[in-house]
N, C-alpha and C positions, 0 to 999 in steps of 0.2 A: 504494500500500500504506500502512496506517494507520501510525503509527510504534510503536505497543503492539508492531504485530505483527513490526515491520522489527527492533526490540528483543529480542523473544523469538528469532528466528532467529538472530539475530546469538549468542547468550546460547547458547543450546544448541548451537549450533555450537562454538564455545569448549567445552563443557563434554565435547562429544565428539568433539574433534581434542583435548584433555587427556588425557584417559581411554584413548583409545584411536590416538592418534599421527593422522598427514594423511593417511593413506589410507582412512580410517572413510567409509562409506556411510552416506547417511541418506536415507527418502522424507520429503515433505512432513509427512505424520502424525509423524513424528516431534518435531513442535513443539506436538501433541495429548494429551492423556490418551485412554485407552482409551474412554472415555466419553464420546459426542457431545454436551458441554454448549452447543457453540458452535456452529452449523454456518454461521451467516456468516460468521465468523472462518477458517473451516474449507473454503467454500468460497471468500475470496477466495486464498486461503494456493493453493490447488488454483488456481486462475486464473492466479495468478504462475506457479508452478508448469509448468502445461500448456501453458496458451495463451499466454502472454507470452514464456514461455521455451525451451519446446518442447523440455523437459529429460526424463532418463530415468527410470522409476520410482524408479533406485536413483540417486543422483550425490554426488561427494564432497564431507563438509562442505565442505572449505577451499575449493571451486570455487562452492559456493550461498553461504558469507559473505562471498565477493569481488563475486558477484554484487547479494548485499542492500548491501553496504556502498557499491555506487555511487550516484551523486548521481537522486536519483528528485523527483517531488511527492509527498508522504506527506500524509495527512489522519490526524487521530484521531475518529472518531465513538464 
């Protein structure tokens, strides 16, 4: 995973275990705008996501920023 994106995840997960305490759900798209500007970004975010993690549509932030924040290879392209 790029680190822009390991960044963003980590960022909004904070911003929605704040807002809304550690039992907050989020999917994937929630690191998205409504708006498919990116959809590389979008599908590697969906890669992690499905096939690496084999995670549920819905799962809790604090359980996907425990997950981003472990020790990975990150690339920035």
């Amino acid at each position: 995973m790029r680190a822009t994106l390991r960044e963003k995840m980590i960022a909004v997960c904070d911003e929605k275990i704040a807002k809304k305490g550690p039992d907050v759900g989020l999917s994937f798209y929630a690191f998205f705008a409504n708006k498919n500007d990116n959809p590389e970004l979008l599908m590697e975010a969906a890669e992690w996501w499905i096939r690496e993690h084999e995670l549920d549509h819905f799962e809790k932030a604090t359980k996907i920023r425990k997950l981003v924040q472990q020790p990975e290879t990150t690339t920035d392209v």
